[in-house]
N, C-alpha and C positions, 0 to 999 in steps of 0.2 A: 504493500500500500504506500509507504514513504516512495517508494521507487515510483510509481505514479505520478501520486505528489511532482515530485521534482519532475518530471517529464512535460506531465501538465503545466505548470509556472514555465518553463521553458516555449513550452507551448506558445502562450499567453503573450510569451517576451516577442518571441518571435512575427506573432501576430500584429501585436501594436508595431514592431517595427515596420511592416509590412504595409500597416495603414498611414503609417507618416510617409516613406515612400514614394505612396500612391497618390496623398493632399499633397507632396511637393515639387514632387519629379513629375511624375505620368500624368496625373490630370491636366497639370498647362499642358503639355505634351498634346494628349488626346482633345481636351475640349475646349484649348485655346489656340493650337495651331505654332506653340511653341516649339520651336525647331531645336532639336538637338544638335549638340556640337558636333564638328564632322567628324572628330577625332574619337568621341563617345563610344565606347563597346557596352555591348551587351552586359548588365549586370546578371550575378548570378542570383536568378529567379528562376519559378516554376515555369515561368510562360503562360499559355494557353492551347489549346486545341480547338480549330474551327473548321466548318465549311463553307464558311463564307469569304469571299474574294475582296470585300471594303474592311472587314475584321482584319483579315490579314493585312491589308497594305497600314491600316491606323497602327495597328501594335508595332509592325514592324521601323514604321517612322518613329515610332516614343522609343523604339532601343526595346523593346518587349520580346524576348524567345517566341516563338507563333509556329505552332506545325498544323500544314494546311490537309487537311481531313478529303481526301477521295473516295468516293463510292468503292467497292473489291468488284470487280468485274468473276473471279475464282478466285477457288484455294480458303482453305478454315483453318484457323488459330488454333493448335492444342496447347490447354493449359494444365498447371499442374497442381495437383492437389495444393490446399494451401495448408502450411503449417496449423498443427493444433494449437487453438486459443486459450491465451494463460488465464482470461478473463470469460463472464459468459458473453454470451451475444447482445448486444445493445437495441437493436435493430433485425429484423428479418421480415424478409419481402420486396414489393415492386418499391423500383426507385421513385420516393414520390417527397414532397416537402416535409411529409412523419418524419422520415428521415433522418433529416438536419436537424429535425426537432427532439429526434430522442437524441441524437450526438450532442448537441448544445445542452439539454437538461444532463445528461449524465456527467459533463466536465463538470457543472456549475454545481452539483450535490455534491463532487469533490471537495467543492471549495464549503461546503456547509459542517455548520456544529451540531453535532446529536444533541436532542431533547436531554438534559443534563438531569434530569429524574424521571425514571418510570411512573409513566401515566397510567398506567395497565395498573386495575384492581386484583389483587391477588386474593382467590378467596381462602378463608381457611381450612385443611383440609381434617375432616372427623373420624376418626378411630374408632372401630367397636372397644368398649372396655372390656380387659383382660373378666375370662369367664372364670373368677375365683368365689367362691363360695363368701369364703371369709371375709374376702374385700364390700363384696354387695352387705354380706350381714354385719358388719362393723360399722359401717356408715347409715345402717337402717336404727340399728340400736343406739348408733351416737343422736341423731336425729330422734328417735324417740325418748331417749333419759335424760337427754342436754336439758339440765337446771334454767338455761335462759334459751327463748324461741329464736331461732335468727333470723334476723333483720334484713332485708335487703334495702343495700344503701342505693338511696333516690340518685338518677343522672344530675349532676350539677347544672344548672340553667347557663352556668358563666366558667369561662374558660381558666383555670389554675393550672401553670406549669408547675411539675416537679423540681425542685430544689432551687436555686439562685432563681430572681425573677427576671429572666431575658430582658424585659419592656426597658428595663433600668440598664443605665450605661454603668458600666464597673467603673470604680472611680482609682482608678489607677493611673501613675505616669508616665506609663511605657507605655499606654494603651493612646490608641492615635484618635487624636480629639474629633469628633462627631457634628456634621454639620446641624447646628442648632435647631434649623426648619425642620430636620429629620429626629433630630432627638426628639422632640416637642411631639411628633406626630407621631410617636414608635408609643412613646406614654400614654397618649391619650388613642390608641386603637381601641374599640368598642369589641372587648369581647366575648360578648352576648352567643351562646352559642347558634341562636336563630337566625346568625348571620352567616354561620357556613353554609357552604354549597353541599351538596352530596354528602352530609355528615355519619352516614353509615357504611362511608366506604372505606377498605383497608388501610393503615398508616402505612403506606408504603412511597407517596408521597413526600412524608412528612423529614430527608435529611438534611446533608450540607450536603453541597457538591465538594467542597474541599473541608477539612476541621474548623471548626467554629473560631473564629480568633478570641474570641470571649474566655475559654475556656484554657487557656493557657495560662491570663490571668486570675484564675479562680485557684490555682495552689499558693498556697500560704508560705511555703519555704523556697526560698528562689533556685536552692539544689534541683528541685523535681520541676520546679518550672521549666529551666535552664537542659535536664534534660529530654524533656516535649519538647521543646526545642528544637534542639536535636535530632531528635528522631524526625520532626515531618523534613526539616533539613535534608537528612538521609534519601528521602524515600520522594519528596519532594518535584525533580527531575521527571522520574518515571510517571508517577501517577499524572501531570498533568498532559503529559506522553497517552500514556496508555487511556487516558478520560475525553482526549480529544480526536481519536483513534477509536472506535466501537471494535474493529475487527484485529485489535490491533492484538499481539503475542508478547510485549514487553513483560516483561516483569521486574520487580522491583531490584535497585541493587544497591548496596551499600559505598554510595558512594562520597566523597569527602565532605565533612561537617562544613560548610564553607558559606558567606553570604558575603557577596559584592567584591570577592575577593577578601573577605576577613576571617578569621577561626570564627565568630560567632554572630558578630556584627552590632548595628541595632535593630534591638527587640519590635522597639515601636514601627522598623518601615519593615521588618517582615509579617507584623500585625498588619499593617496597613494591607500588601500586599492580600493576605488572607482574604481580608474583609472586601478589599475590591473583586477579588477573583469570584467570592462567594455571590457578591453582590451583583456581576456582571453576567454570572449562570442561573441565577433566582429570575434576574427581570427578562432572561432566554426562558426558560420555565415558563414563567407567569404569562407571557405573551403567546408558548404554544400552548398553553392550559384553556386560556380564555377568548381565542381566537383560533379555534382548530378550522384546519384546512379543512373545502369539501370534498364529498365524494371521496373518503379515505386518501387521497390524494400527501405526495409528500407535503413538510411543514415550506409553506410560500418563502423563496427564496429571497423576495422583497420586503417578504419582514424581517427575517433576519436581516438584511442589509439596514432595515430601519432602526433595528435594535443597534447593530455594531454602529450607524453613524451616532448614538448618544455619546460615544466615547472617544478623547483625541487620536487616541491612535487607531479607531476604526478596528478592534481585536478583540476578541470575550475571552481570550484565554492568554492571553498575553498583557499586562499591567506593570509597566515599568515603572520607575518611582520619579523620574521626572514628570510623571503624569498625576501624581499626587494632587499635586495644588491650582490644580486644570481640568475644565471641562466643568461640569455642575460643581465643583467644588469651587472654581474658579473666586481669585477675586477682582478680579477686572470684570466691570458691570456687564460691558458689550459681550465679551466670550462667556461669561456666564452666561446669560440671556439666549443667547443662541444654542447651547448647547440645553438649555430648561427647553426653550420650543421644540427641539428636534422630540425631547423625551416626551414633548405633549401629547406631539402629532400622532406619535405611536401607541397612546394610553388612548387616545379620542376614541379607536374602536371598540376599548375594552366595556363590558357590561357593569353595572353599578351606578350608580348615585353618584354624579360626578359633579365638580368645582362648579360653581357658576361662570367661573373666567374660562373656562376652558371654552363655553359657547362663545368666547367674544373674539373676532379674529381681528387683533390690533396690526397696524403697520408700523406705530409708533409705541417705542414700550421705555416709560419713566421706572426712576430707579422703585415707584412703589409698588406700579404696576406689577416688577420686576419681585418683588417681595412675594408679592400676590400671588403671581404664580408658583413660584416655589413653595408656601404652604401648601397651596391646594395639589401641589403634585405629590408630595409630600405625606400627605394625610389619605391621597387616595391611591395610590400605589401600598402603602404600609396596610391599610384596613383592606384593597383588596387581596393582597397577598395572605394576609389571619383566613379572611372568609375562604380562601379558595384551597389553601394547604394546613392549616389550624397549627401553625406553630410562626415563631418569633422571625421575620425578615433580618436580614442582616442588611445594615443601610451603608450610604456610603460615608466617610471620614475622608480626614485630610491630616495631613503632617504637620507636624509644630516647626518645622523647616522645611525650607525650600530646595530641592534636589535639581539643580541644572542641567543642562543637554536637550529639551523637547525647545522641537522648533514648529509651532503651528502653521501651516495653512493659511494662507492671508484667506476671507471671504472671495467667493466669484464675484461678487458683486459688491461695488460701495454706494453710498448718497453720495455727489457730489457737493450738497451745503449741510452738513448735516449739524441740528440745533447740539450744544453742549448738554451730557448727559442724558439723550437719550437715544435709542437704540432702532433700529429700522429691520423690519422682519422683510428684507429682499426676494426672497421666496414667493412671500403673499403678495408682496404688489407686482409678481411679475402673472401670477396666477391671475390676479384680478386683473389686470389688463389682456393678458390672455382672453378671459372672461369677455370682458368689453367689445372685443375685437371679436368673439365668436360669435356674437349677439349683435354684432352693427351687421357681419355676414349674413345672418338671418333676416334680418330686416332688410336688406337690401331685396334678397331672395324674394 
């Protein structure tokens, strides 16, 4: 499968160069009459194969390889079996546009993350009880001489985790400080249990995708902390190998205690890391949970793409620590803001009780507006994630320092006058005049 991988991106490279190429070289060439140098040879390309007699003379003037295609007057082509295929068949039947369509969907599931928790209810499976005389009459006699009746304790109306209570941030200083919109909204989740979805289906939903960072700060002697530590350290490499991999045969290895290059590092940006990676597979989760594809059909490869752009480096399994204090964490108003809308766009489908602000499509967004929406994303991402998996979200955090080397992305798009502090959603007003223009079409119609 790596081996793929790497063929495919190869693939890709080659592709995109192939398309610059063609916007630089060959189109003036072909549809401007741009005359190649006399001196020019042939690059090395596929060419083409034609029957046509103006196909050939065009490609031939842009310097295009071209073999010109004759009708066979006799004579048949014996061909030879084709080697056994390492992979199964992608395609089979007449050459028609399915085709290219199952070829292009199959590269492009390459490049996709598997659903990071099994969705599939496991039911539990029931055993005849052992046929022991004693065992049946021991529990008939306990049940009838037991001094006190037993009780069945009533379902709780309202949601209690066992042991430490998640909702609450640990108040530790290794642990990477919590953006406040999100702490606020993790506290105040309503959890009512008449707010889950499907509440009698298996906890099989209910883990991490990677160890909880939480739980590393809940040993009290920093010896055992220090070594969980350790240990996911070890093992660390592999698993997010073998997690983003479904078919994958890795297995774990003991490989050097190491972080950023140090024997053990800081604590607080391998928490971080944690919490992002955890946080970055939950809202994969949560978006193929509550937006499933139809027709059994795979998970839409355009929601994942809508999910990976919330994030600066566009990757759910990959969380460098220059990216810490960027993106929704952000404190620059403008890259905040834009990175809160992307995350909007992609909760707008989900079901529930959503913000008021989320109906409101601003072009212009002030720093409270700005405020605004990160509550309401905040509160309604964290309550729909209790309702839909009935355990604690892990949100995102930020670093008590700043880690260098991320270099974002200018916008495709700027205002050219743009008022001081505030922010312009480019996207919407190109949509909306989009809009405009399809609707002046109509009326002209």
């Amino acid at each position: 499968m790596t081996q793929l991988l790497v063929r495919e991106t190869q693939r890709m490279a080659l592709e995109l160069t192939a398309c610059l190429d063609l916007a630089e070289i060959y189109e003036p060439r072909l549809l401007h009459n741009v005359p190649a140098e006399s001196n020019t040879k042939p690059m090395r390309i596929i060419g083409a194969f034609t029957m046509s007699i103006q196909t050939c003379e065009d490609l031939f003037r842009a310097k295009i390889p071209v073999y010109l295609v004759q009708p066979a007057t006799q004579g048949v082509i014996l061909l030879d079996e084709a080697v056994g295929p390492t992979y199964k068949a992608i395609y089979r039947g007449r050459v028609s546009p399915d085709k290219y369509t199952a070829m292009y969907m199959f590269t492009r599931r390459l490049q996709t993350y598997p659903n990071p928790f099994g969705l599939t209810c496991v039911a539990p499976q029931t055993e005849p009880l052992p046929a022991s005389s004693s065992f049946v009459n021991h529990n008939s006699r306990t049940q009838q001489y037991s001094p006190y009746a037993r009780r069945t304790k009533p379902k709780s109306a309202f949601y209690k985790p066992q042991g430490r209570d998640k909702f609450e941030d640990p108040d530790d200083p290794i642990y990477p400080p919590p953006i406040p919109a999100w702490r606020a909204a993790l506290q105040n989740v309503d959890r009512t249990m008449t707010n889950v979805v499907n509440a009698e289906q298996a906890f099989t939903d209910h883990n991490y995708a990677f160890p909880e960072p939480a739980s590393f700060v809940a040993y009290k002697k920093k010896e055992r902390r220090d070594a969980a530590i350790r240990s996911w350290l070890r093992y660390r490499t592999a698993l997010i190998h073998r997690f983003n991999i479904s078919t994958s045969d890795a297995r774990p290895i003991l490989y050097p205690v190491t972080w950023q290059g140090k024997s053990l590092g800081d604590i607080e940006e391998i928490l971080w890391e944690l919490a992002e990676l955890n946080f970055r597979q939950e809202l994969l989760a949560l978006d193929c949970c509550v937006c499933p594809p139809p027709n059994d059909s795979p998970y839409s490869t355009s929601h994942q793409e809508m999910v990976s752009t919330c994030f600066p480096s566009g990757q759910l399994l990959v969380a460098t620590l220059p990216e810490a204090n960027h993106g929704i964490a952000s404190y620059d108003s403008k890259e905040w803001c834009r990175y809160l809308i992307r995350l909007q766009r992609l909760m707008r489908d989900w079901p529930g009780q959503k913000p008021q602000i989320f109906s409101v499509d601003q072009v212009k967004c002030r720093e409270g507006d700005i405020d605004e929406l990160e509550e309401g994303i905040a509160r309604f991402y964290t309550q729909t994630f209790f309702n839909h998996f009935r355990c604690v979200p892990v949100i995102p955090r930020r670093l008590s320092h700043n880690v260098p080397g991320l270099v974002l992305l200018p916008p495709a798009l700027e205002h050219l006058n743009p008022i001081p502090m505030v922010y312009y959603d480019m996207d919407l007003m190109l949509e909306r005049e989009a809009e405009a223009l399809e609707a002046q079409k109509n009326s002209n119609a």
